[in-house]
N, C-alpha and C positions, 0 to 999 in steps of 0.2 A: 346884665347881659343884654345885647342889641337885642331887635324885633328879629332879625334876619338868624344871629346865632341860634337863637330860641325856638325858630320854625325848623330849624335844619333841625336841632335837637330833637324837638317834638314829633317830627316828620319821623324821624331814627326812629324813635320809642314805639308810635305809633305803626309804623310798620310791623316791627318785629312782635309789638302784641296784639296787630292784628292776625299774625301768623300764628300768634301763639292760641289763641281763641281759636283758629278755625281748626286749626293740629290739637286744642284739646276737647274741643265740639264733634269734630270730626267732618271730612268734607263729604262723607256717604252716608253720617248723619243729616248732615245739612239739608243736604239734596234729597234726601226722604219724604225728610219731614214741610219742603218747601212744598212737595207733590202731594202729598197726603193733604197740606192745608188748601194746595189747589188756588182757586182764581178768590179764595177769604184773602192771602196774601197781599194780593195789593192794597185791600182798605186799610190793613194789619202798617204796611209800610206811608199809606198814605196817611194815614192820621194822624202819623208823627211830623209830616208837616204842615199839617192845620195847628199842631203843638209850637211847634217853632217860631210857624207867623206870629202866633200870639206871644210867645215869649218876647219875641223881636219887639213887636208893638208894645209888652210892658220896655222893657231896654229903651228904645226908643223914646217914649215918652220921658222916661227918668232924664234920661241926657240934655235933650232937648230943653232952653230954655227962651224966651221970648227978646231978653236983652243981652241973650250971647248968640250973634248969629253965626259963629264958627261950630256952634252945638246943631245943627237945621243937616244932621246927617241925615242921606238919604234910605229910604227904607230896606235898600237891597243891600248897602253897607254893612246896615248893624245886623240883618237877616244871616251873613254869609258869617261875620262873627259870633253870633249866638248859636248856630251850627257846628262851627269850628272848634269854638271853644268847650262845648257838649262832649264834641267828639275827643279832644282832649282832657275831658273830664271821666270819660269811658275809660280811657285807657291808662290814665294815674294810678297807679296802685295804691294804696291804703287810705287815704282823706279824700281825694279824688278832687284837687283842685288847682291843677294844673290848669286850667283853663283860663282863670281869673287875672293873670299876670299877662298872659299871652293878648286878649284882650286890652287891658292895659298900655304895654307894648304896642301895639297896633293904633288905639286911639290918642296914645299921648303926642305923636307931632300935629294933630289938628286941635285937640282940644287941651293942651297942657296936663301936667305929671298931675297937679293938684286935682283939676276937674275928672280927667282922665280915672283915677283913682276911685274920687268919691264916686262916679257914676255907675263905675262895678261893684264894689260895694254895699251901692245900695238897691243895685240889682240884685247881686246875691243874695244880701240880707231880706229882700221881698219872696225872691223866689225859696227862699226856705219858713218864712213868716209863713205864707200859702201853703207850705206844706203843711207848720202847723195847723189852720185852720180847715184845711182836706180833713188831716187827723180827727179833730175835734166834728168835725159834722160825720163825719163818717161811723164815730164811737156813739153819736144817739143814734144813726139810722141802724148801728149794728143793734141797741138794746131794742130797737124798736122794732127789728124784722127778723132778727137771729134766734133762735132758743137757747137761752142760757143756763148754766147751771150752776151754784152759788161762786165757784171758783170762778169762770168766765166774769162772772159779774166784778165782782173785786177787783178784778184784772181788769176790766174798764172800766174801774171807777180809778185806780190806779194813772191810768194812762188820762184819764180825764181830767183830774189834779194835774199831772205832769202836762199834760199840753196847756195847761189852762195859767201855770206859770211859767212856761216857755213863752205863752202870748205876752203874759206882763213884760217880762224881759227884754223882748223884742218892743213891745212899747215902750218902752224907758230907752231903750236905744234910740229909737227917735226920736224922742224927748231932749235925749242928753249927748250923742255921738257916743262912738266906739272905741276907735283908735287912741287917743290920748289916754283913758283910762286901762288898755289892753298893755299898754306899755309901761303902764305904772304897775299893773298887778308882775308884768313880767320881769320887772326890776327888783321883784322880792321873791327870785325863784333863783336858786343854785345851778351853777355853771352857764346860766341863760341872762342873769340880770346885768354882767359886767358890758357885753355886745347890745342889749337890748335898753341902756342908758345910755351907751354912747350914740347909736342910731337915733334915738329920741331925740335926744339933744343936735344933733346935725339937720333933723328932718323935722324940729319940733312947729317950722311953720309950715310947714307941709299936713304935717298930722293937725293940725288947730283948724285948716283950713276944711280939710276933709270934714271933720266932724262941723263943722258950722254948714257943708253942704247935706249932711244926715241930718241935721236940724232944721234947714228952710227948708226939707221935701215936707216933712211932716207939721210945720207951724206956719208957714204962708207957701205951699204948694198941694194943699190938702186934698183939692180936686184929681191932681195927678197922683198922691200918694194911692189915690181908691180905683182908680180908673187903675193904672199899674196893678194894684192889688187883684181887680177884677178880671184880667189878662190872664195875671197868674193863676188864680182859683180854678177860672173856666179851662185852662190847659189842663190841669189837674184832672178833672172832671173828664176831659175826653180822654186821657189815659188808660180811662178805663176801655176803650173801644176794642183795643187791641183784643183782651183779654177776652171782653164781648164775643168780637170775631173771630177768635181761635176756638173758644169753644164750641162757636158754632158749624165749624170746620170738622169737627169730630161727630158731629151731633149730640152737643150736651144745651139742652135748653135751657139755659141762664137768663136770665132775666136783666136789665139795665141795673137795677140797684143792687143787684147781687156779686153781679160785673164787680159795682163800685167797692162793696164790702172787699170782695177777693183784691182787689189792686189796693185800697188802703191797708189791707192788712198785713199782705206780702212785702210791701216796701215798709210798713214799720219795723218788721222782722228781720229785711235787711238792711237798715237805718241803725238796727240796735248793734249790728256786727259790722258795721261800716269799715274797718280796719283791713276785710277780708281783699285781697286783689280782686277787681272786676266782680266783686258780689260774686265770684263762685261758688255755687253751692247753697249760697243763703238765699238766695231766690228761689231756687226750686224747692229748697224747706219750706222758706216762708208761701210759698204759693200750695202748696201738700198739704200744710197746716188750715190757710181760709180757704181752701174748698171742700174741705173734709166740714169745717163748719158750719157750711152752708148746705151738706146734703152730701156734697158729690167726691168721687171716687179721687183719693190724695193722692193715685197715682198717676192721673191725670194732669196734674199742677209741672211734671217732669215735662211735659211733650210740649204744654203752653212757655213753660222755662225757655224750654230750646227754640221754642218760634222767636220768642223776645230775645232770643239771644241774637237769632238770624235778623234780626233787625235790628241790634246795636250794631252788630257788624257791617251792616250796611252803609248804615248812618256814619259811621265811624270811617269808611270809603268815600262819601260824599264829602266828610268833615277834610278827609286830608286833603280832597279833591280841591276845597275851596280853600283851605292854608296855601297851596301852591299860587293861589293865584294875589296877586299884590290888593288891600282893601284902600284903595284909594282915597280916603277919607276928603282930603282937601279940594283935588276935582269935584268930589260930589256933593261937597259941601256946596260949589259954587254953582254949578245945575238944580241944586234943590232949590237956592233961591228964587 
């Protein structure tokens, strides 16, 4: 599929479930609860572009290479794609990774199908690495500041294990690449292997190449692999602000590291139901469940829900706002020089 058919598609989609989010939010919800939050609102909306910059800048960095100066994209470029593509990740329904191609699309007539490829990829694969280790610092500061009770505990020691071999896995990804062996496990799966060999084999220099760029980020790019990493983490970290400042919209005195518990624990809960369209519903569980754990009244995690939701929908406005507009890559590659 062209860049151009893709946006048009995308653009469709995202319309119609932006309309579908605000018809099942409600627009006299909305507008309630924007009033109610009052002038916390704008930190609420502005933090998620302090989120971005930094996403942009881990993107950035990955891309960017010293002896490919058709890689020296400018920083409002990959900024306007890592927006974009967020925003088409909002509104995919079930995996939520519509974004990742479109991207793609977009960077492959400056930087070719191969690079173009490895360079979201291993953005992606950074930006969910980060989440594991969100998860993981978050699960000692939860034993360390939370009152636990024998079950609680288990369940973090549970999750502690599991993130602790998600991290390996993700290391050995970068050790070894991805792609070549994702297509060999897929070539011993029913009614999938017969498509998923013959693609291999058409694109087998495609995929070798990719994964030999998953291999030099982490074996001689080490300094950008931590710096990228460090991007990601630290967006993670202010994630929590929102949360921060919506409670503080109500008057619930929250604390910064309690912030953090309530935001790592709500997104693992809707991490674990991922399959749900738009996280319906499993956000405002999982946000009910860590603030009831933390003290505070579960029914309050609903009204933070709906603020976060008035702010994907925003975001998700601005996202389509900048799909419309063409990401010049090539121009800007030659201005950044």
């Amino acid at each position: 599929m062209s860049s151009k058919a893709y946006k048009a598609l995308f653009m469709a989609v995202g319309i119609l479930s932006l309309g579908y989010m605000i018809y099942g939010t409600g627009p006299l919800v909305i507008w309630e609860n924007i009033n109610r939050t009052g002038i916390w609102f704008i930190p609420v909306i502005g933090s998620w572009l302090v989120i971005y910059v930094l996403n942009a800048l881990a993107f950035r960095s990955i891309i960017r290479e010293p002896n490919l100066p058709e890689s020296n994209l400018s920083f409002w470029s990959v900024l306007k794609l890592t927006i974009s593509g967020y925003a088409i990740n909002y509104i995919t329904p079930f995996v939520a990774l519509g974004g990742e191609p479109y991207r793609i699309l977009e960077l492959k007539p400056a930087l070719g199908i191969q690079k173009a490829t490895s360079s979201v990829l291993l953005y992606s694969l950074m930006h969910m690495f980060s989440h594991v280790i969100f998860w993981l610092v978050s699960i000692v500061l939860i034993v360390a500041v939370v009152p636990l009770n024998d079950i609680m505990l288990v369940g973090c020691g549970i999750l502690l294990v599991t993130g602790l071999v998600l991290g390996y896995w993700f290391i050995n990804v970068y050790k070894k690449g991805f792609t070549v062996s994702t297509f060999r496990l897929l070539e011993k799966i029913p009614f999938v292997k017969t498509k998923a060999r013959a693609f291999a084999l058409k694109n087998s220099e495609t995929l070798y190449e990719v994964d030999d760029q998953i291999r030099i980020l982490y074996a001689e790019r080490r300094n950008i692999f931590y710096l990228s990493l460090f991007y990601e983490f630290t967006a993670r970290v202010i994630g929590c602000a929102e949360i921060f400042f919506t409670a503080h919209a109500i008057g619930l005195g929250m604390s910064l590291s309690e912030s953090l518990i309530i935001s790592s624990g709500s997104s693992l809960f809707a991490n674990l139901i991922f399959f749900f369209p738009m996280q319906l519903g499993t956000r405002e569980g999982g946000l009910a469940l860590a603030l009831s754990s933390v003290g505070f009244a579960a029914a309050q995690g609903i009204f933070i829900g709906i603020v976060m939701r008035i702010r994907e929908i925003v975001w998700i406005i601005i996202g389509l706002a900048l799909m419309s507009k063409k990401v010049k890559v090539k121009e800007e590659v030659a201005l950044a020089e």
